[in-house]
Residue frames as qw, qx, qy, qz and C-alpha x, y, z in Angstrom:
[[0.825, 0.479, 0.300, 0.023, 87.17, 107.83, 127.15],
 [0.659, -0.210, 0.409, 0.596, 90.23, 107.87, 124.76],
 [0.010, 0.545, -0.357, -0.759, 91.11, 110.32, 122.41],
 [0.738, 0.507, 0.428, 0.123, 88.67, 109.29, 118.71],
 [0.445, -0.211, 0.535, 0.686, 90.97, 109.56, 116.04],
 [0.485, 0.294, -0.423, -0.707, 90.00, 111.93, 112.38],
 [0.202, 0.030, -0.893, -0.402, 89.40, 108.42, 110.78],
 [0.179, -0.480, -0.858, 0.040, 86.53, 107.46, 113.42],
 [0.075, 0.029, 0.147, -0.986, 85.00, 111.30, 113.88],
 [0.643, -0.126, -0.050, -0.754, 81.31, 110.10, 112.71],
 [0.273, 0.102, -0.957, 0.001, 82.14, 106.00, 113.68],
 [0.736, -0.549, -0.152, -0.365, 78.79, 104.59, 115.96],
 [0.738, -0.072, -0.532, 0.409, 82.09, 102.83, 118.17],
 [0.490, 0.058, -0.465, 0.735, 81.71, 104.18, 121.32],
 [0.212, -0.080, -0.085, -0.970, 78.56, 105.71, 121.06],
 [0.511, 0.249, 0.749, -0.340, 74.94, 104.75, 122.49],
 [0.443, 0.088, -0.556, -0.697, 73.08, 103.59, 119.06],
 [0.736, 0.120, 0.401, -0.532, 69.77, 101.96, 118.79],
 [0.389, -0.015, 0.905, 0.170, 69.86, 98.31, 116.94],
 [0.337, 0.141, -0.400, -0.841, 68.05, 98.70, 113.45],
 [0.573, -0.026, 0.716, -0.398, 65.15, 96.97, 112.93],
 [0.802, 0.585, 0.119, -0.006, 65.55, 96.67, 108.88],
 [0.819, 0.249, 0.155, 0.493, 68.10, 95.83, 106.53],
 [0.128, 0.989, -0.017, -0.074, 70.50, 99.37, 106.12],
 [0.703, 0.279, -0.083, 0.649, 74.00, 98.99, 104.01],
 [0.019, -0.853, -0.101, -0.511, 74.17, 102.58, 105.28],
 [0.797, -0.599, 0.073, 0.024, 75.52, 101.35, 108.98],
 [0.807, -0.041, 0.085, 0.583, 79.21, 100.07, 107.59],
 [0.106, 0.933, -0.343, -0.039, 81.88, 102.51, 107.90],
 [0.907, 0.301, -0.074, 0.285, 84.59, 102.10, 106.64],
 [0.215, -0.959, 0.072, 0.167, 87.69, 103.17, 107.57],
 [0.700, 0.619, -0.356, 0.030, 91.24, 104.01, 105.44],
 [0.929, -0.279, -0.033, 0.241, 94.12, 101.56, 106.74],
 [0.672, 0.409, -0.103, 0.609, 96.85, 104.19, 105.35],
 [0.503, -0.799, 0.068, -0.323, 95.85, 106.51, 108.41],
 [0.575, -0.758, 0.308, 0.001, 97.63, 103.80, 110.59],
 [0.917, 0.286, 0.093, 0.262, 99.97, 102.36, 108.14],
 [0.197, 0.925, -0.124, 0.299, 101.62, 105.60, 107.68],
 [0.432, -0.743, 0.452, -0.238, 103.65, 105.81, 110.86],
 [0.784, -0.300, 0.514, 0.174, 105.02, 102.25, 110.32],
 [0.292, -0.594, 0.648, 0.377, 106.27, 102.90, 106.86],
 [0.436, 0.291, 0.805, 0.279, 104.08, 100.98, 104.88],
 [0.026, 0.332, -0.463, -0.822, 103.49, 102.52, 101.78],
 [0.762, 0.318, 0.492, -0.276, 99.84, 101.96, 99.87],
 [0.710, 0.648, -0.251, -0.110, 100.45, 100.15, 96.65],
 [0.542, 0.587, -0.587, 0.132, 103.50, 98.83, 97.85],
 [0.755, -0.543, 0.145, -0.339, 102.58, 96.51, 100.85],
 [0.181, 0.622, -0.748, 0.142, 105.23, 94.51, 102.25],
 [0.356, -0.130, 0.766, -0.520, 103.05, 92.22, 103.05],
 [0.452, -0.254, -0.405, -0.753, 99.67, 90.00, 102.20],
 [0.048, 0.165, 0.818, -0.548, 97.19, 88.51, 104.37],
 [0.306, -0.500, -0.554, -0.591, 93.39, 89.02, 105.45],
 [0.040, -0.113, 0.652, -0.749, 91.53, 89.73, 107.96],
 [0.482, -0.275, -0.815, -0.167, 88.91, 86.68, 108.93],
 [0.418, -0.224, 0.307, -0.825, 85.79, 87.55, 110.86],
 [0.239, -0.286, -0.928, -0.001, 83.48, 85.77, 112.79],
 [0.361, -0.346, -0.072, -0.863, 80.28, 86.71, 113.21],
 [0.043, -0.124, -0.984, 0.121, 78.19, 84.50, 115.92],
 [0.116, 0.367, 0.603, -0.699, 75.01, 86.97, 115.45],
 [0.012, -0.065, 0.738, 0.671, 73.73, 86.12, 112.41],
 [0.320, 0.313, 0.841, -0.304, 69.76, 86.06, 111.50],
 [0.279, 0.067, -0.469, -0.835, 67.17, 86.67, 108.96],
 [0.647, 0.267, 0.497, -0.512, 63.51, 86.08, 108.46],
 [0.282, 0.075, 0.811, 0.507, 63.38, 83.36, 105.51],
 [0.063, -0.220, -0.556, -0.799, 60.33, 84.15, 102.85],
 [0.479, -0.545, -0.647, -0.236, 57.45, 82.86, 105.19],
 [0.496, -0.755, 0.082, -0.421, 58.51, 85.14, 108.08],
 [0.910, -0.338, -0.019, 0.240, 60.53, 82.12, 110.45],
 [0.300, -0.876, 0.373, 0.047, 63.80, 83.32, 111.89],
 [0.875, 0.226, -0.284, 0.320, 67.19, 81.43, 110.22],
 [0.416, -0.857, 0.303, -0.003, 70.40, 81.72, 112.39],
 [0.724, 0.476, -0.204, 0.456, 74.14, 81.23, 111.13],
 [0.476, -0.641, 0.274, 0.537, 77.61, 81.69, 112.14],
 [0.415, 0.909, -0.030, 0.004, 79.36, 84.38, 109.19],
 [0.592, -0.380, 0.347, 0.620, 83.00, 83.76, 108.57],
 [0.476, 0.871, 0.104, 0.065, 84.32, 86.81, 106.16],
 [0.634, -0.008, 0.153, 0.758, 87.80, 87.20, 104.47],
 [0.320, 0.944, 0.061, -0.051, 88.90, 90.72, 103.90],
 [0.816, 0.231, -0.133, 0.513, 92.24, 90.88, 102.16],
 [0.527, -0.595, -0.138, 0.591, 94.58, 93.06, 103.68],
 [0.212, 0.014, 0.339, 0.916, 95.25, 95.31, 100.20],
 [0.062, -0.847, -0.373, -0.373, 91.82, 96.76, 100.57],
 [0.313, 0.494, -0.062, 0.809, 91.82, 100.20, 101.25],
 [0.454, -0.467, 0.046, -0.757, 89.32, 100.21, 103.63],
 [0.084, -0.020, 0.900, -0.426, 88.80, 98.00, 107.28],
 [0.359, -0.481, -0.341, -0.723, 85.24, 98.37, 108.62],
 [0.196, -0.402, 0.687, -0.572, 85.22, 99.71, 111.98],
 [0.171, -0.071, -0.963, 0.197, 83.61, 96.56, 114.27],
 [0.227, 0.396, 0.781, -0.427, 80.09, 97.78, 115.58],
 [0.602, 0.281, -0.468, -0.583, 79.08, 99.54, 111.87],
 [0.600, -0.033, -0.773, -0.202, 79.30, 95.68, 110.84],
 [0.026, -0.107, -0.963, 0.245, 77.53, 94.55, 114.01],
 [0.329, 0.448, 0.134, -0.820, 74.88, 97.49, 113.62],
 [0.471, 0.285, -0.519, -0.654, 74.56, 96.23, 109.80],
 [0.178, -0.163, -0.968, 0.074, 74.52, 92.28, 110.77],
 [0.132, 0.247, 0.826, -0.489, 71.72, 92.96, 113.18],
 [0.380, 0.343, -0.097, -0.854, 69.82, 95.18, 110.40],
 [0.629, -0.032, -0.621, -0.467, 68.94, 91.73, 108.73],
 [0.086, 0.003, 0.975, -0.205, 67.01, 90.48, 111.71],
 [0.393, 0.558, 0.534, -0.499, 63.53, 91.52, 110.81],
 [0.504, 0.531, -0.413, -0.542, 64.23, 91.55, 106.96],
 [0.876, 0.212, 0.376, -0.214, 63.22, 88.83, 104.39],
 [0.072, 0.494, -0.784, -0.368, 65.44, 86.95, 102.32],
 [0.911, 0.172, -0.130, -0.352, 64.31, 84.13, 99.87],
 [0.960, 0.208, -0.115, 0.148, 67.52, 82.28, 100.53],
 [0.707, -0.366, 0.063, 0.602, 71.15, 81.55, 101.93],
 [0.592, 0.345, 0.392, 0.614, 72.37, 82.38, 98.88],
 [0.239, 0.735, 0.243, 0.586, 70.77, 85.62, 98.65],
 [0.582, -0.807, 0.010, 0.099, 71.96, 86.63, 102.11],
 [0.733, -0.318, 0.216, 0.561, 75.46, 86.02, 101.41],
 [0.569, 0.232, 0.211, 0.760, 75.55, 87.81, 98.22],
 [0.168, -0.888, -0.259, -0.340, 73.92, 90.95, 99.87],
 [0.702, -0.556, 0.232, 0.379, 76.64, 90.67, 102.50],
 [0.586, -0.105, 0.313, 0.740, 79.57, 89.87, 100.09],
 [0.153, 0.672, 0.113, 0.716, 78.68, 93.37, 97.31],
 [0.403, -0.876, -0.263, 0.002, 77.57, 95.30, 100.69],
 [0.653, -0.652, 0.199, 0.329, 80.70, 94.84, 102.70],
 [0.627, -0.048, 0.277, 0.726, 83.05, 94.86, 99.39],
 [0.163, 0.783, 0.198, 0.567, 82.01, 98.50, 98.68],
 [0.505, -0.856, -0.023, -0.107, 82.57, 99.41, 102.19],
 [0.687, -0.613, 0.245, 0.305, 85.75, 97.92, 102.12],
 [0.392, 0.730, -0.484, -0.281, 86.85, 98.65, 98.06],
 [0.322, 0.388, -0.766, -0.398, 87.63, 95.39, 97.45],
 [0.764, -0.035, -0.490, -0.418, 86.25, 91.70, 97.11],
 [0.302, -0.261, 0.767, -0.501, 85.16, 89.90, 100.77],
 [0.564, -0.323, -0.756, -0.080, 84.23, 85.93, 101.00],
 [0.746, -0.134, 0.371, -0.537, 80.80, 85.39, 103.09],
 [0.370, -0.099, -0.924, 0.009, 80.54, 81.54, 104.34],
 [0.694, -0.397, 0.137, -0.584, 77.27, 80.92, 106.65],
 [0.476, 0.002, -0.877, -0.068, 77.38, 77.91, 108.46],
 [0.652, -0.583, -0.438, -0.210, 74.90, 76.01, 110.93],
 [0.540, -0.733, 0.223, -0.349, 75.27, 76.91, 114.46],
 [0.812, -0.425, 0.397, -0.042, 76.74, 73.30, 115.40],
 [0.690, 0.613, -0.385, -0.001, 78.98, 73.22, 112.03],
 [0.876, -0.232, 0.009, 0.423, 82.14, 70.77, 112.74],
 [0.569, 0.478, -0.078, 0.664, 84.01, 73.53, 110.76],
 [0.289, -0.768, 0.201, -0.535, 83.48, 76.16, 113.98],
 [0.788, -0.491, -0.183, 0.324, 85.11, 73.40, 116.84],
 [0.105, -0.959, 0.263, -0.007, 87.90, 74.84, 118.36],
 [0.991, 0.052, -0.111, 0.047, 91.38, 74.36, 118.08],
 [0.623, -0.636, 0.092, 0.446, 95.28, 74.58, 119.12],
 [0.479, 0.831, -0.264, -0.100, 97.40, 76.62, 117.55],
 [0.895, 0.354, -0.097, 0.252, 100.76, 74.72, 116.29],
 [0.302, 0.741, -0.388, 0.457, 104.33, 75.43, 117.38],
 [0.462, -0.035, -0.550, 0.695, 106.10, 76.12, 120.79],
 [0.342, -0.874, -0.208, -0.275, 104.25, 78.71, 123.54],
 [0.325, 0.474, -0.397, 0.715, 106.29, 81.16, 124.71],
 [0.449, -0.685, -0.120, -0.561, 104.07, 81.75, 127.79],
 [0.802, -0.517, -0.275, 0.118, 105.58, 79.54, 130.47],
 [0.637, 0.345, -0.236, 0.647, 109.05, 81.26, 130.32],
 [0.595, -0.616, -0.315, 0.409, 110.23, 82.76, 133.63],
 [0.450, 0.322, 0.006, 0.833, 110.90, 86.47, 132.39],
 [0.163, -0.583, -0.235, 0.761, 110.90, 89.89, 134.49],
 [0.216, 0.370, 0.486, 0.762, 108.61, 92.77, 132.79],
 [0.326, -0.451, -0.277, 0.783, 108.59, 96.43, 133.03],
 [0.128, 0.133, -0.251, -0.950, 107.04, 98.15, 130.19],
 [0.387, 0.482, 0.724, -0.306, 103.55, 97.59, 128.80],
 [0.358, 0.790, -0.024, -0.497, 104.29, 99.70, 125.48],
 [0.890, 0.443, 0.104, -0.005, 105.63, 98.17, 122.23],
 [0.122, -0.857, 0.435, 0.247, 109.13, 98.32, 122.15],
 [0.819, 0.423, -0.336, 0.194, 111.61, 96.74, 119.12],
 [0.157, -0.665, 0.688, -0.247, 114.50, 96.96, 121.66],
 [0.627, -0.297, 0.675, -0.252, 113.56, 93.61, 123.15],
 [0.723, 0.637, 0.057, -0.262, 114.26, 92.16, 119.48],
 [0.037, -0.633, 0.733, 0.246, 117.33, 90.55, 119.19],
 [0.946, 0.293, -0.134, -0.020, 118.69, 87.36, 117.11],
 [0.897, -0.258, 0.337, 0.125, 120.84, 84.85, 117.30],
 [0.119, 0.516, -0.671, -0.519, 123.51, 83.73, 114.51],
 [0.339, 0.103, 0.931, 0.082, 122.06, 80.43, 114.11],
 [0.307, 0.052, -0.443, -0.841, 119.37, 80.16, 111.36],
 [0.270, 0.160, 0.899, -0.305, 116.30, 78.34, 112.34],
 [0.314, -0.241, -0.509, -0.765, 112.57, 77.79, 111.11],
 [0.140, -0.273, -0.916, 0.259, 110.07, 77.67, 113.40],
 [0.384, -0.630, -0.327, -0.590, 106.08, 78.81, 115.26],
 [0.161, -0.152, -0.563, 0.796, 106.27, 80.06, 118.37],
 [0.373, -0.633, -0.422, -0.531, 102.92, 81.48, 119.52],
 [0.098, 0.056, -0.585, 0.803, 101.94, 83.23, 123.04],
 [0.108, -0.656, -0.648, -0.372, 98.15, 83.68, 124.37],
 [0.398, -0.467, -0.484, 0.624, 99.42, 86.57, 126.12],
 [0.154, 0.267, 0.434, 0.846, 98.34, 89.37, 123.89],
 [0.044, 0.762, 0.540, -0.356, 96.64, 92.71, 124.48],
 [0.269, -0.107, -0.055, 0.956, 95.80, 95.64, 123.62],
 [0.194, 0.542, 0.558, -0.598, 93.03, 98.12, 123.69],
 [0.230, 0.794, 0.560, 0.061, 90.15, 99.56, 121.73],
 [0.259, 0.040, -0.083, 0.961, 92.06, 103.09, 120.42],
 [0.201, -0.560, -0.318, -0.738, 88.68, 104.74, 120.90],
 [0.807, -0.550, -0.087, -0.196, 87.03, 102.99, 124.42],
 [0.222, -0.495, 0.762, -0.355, 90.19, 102.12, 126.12],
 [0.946, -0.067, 0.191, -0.253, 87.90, 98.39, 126.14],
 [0.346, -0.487, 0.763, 0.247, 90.39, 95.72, 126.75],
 [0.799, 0.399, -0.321, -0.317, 91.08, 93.37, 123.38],
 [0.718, -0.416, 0.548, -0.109, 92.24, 90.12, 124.39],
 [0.876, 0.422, -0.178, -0.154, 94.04, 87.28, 121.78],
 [0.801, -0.200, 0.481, 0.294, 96.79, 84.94, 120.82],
 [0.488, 0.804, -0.172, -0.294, 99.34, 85.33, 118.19],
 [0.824, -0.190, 0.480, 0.234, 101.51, 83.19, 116.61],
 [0.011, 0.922, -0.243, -0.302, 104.62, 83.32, 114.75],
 [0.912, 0.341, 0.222, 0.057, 105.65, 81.78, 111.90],
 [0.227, 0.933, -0.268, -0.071, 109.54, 82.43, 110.45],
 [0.953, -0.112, 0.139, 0.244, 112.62, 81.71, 108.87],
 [0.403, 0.807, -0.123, 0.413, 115.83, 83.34, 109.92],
 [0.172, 0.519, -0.609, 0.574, 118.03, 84.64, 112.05],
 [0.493, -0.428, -0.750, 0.105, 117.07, 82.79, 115.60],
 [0.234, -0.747, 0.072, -0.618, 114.75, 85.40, 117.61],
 [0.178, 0.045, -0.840, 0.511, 115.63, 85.21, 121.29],
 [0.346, -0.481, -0.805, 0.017, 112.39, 83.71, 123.21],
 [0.451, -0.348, -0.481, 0.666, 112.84, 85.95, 125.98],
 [0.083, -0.314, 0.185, 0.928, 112.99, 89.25, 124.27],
 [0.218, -0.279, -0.784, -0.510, 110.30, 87.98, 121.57],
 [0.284, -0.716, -0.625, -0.125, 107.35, 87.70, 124.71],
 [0.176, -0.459, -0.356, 0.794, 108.35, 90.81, 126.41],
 [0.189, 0.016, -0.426, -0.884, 108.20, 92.83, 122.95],
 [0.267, -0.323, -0.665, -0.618, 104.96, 91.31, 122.66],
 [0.269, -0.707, -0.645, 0.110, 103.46, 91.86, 126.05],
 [0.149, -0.545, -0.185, 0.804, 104.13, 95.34, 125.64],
 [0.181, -0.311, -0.704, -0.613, 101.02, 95.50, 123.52],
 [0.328, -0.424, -0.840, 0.081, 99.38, 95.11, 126.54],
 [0.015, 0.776, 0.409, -0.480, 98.40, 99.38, 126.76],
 [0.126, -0.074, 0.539, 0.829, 98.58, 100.19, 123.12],
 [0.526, 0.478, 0.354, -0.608, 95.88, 101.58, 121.81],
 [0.087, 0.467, -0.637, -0.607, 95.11, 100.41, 118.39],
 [0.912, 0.256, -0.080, -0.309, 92.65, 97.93, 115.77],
 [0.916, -0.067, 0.394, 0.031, 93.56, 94.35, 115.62],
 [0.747, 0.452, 0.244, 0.423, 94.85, 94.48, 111.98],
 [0.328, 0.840, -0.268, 0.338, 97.35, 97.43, 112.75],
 [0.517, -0.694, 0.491, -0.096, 98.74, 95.31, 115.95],
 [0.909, 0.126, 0.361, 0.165, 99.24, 92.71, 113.55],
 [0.576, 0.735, 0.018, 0.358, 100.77, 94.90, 110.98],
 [0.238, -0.909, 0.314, -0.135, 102.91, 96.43, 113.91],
 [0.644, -0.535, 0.538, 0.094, 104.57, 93.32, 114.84],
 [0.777, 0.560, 0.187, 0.216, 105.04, 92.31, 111.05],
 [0.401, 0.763, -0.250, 0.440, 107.12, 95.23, 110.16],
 [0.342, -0.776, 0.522, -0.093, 109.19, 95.61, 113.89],
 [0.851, -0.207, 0.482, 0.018, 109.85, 91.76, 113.14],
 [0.652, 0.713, 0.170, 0.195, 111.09, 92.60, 109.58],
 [0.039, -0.911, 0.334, -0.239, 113.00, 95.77, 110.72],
 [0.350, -0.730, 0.522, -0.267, 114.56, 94.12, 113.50],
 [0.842, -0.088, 0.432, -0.310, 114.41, 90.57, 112.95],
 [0.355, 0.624, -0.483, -0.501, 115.27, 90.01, 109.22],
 [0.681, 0.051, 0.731, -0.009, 113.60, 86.61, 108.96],
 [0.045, 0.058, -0.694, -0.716, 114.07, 85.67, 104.95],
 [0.381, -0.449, -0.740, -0.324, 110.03, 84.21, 106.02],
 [0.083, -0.002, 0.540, -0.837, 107.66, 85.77, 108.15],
 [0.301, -0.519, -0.711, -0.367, 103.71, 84.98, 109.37],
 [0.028, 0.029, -0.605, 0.796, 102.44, 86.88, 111.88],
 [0.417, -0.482, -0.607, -0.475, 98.37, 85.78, 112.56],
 [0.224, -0.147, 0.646, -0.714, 96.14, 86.91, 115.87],
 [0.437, -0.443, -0.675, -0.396, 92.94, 85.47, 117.16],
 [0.194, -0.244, 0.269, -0.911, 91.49, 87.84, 118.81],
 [0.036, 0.396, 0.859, -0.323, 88.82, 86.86, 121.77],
 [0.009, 0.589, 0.673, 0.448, 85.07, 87.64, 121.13],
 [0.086, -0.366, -0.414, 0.829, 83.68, 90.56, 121.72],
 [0.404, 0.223, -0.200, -0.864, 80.03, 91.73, 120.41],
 [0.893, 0.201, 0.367, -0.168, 79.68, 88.50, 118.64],
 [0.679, 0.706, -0.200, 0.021, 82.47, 89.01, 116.71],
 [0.615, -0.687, 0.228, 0.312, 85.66, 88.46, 116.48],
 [0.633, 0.747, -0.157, -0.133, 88.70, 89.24, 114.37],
 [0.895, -0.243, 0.317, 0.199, 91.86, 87.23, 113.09],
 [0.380, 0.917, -0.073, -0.095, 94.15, 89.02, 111.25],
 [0.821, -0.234, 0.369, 0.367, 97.16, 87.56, 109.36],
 [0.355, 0.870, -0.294, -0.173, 100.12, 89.21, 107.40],
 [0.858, -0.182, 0.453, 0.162, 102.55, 87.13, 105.82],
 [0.123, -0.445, 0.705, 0.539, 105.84, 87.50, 103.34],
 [0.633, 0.307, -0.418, -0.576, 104.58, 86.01, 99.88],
 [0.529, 0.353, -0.771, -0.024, 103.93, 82.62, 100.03],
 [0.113, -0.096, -0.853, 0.500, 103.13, 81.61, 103.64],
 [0.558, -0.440, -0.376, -0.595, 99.38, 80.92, 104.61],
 [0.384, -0.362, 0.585, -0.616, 98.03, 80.38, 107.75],
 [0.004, -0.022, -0.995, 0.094, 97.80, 76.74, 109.24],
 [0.438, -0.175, -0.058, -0.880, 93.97, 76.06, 109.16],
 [0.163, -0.865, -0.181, -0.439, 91.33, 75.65, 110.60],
 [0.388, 0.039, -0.536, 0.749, 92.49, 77.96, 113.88],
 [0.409, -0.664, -0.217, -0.587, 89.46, 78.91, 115.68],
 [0.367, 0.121, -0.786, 0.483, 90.24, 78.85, 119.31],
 [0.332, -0.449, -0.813, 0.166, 88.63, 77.64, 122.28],
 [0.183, -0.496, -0.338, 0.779, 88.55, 81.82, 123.79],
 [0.028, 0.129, -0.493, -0.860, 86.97, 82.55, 120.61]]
């Protein structure tokens, strides 16, 4: 097992826990994002960035008033200026705490969710439920160019800005790759996803762009700080006047997470649930 960072010293990730069998806010941990922020330079209060970070839940349930089981799919926004994540099996540990608890209503499910999770995470998170077979959960392609077919030689497997160069030409474009790893900094458990790249500036070479980014592929490290990694090296090194950088990370638990950081002003193309999701 991998070295557990201070931040995750009492975390249930990685640990055998038993599945609650009542409601318990008490499960989320939270954890502080300036831990890994630090090392890249980002400064709290003065983010160079905004964004969120969009869960899916696909284990969703409650016992409505009369006892009968309801079942949803949970899509939650946390912005990226809270202070706090919340490590991934806390919030599957909590989810599962409302299967054998009564609610009188959607409603009151969601807003038990949305105060719960925005104390855990210090600021305000949207809860959506939707039916199992919603149209708004299909899957879909992400937009742009895929770097993935390109015919390139790779030797590292660690993040490196070196393979970061630019062009003179100015360009706008989305490039996007579904070659993206990296691991679980606690379990070593692979994290599988797609990321895609939104920007306008110098032209990045192609080449150099998917090495840099398969050499993610034995970092150790949460979703929303591999996003925030390639944000700022793509800043540093890159100096697009516009930058998006969004993942969609494959399920894993029942969850999954999509985390997007983006210069003022740029949103992510929606919807972008994908088919490995």
């Amino acid at each position: 097992m991998a070295h557990r960072p201070d931040t995750l010293e009492h975390a249930p990730l990685g640990r055998d826990s038993a599945y609650p069998e009542q409601y318990d806010v008490g499960l989320l941990y939270p954890i502080p994002r300036a831990a890994n922020r630090t090392p890249l330079g980002i400064e709290e209060g003065a983010l160079p960035f905004e964004g969120e970070d969009e869960w899916h839940a696909f284990e969703v349930s409650w016992l409505n008033s009369r006892g009968k089981p309801i079942v949803a799919v949970a899509r939650f926004r946390l912005p990226a200026s809270s202070p706090n994540l919340i490590e991934s099996k806390s919030w599957k540990l909590y989810l599962n705490s409302f299967n054998q608890s009564r609610f009188y209503s959607r409603q009151e499910v969601m807003e038990t969710m949305a105060n719960d999770l925005a104390v855990a995470a210090g600021a305000e998170v949207s809860v959506e439920l939707f039916d199992v077979d919603a149209s708004e959960l299909s899957p879909q392609q992400l937009p742009g160019e895929c770097l993935d077919d390109l015919d390139i030689a790779v030797s590292d497997y660690i993040p490196s800005s070196a393979h970061l160069t630019v062009g003179e030409a100015v360009v706008e474009e989305t490039l996007y790759s579904h070659l993206l790893k990296s691991n679980c900094p606690v379990t070593g458990q692979p994290d599988w996803g797609s990321v895609l790249i939104r920007y306008q500036g110098p032209k990045i070479d192609r080449e150099g762009l998917l090495r840099y980014l398969i050499g993610f592929r034995q970092h150790q490290d949460f979703h929303e700080h591999c996003v925030e990694h390639i944000f700022t090296d793509l800043m540093t090194h890159a100096k697009p006047t516009q930058l998006l950088v969004l993942a969609r990370y494959v399920r894993r638990g029942g969850l999954d997470i999509s985390p997007w950081r983006a210069t003022p002003g740029l949103t992510p193309p929606t919807p972008l649930r994908l088919a490995r999701q």
